[in-house]
N, C-alpha and C positions, 0 to 999 in steps of 0.2 A: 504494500500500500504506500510506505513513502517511498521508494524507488518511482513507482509511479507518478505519484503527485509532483516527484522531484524533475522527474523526466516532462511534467506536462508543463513546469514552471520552467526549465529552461535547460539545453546543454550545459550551459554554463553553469548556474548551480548547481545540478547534477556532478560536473566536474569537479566544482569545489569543496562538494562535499565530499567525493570519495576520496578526493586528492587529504583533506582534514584525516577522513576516516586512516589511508596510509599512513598518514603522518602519527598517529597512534599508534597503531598497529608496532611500526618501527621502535617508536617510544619503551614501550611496554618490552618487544623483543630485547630491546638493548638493556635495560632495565635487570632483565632474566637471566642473560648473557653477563655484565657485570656481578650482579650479586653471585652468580653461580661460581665466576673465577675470584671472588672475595674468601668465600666460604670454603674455596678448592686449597690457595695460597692459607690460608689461613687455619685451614685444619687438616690439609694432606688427606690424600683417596686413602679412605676408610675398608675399600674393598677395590677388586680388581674390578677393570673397565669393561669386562665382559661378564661379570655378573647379573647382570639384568637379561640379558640375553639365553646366558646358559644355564642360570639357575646354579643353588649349591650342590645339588645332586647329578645335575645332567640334564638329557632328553628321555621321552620315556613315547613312544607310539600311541598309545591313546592321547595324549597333551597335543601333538601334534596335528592327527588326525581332527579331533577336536577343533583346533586353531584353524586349521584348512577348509573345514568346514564352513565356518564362520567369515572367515573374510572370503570363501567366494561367495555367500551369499551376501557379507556386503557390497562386493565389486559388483555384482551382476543383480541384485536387487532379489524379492522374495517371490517376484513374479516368473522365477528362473527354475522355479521347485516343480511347477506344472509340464516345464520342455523336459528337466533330467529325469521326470516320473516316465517321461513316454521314451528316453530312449535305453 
């Protein structure tokens, strides 16, 4: 609804609002990006950098499977469940 309104009022507004909107966007990222190497410098990695990735134990085929699942239904949408039922 305001995209529209924005678009009916003019390119230009339109423009400078999303140009505002980036300009946040930026803000906010740098923001995240600082504190994160504040908090890094300041109290040294706590754990290895692939910990989030590999977990403490590993990979296990169910988590996987699981995971795969799930983001092809959200890549491809839930309307996607109906084509892989038929083939």
């Amino acid at each position: 609804l305001i995209t529209t309104l924005l678009n009916l009022w003019g390119v230009r507004a339109a423009a400078r609002v999303g140009f505002a909107v980036l300009a946040m966007e930026i803000v906010v990222l740098l923001v995240f990006v600082v504190s994160a190497v504040v908090v890094l410098v300041r109290d040294g990695a706590q754990r290895g950098w692939l910990t989030p990735l590999t977990g403490d134990t590993g990979f296990s085929m169910a988590a996987v499977l699981g995971a795969v699942s799930i983001a092809v239904l959200s890549y491809l949408g839930f309307d996607a469940i109906a084509s892989f039922a038929e083939e």
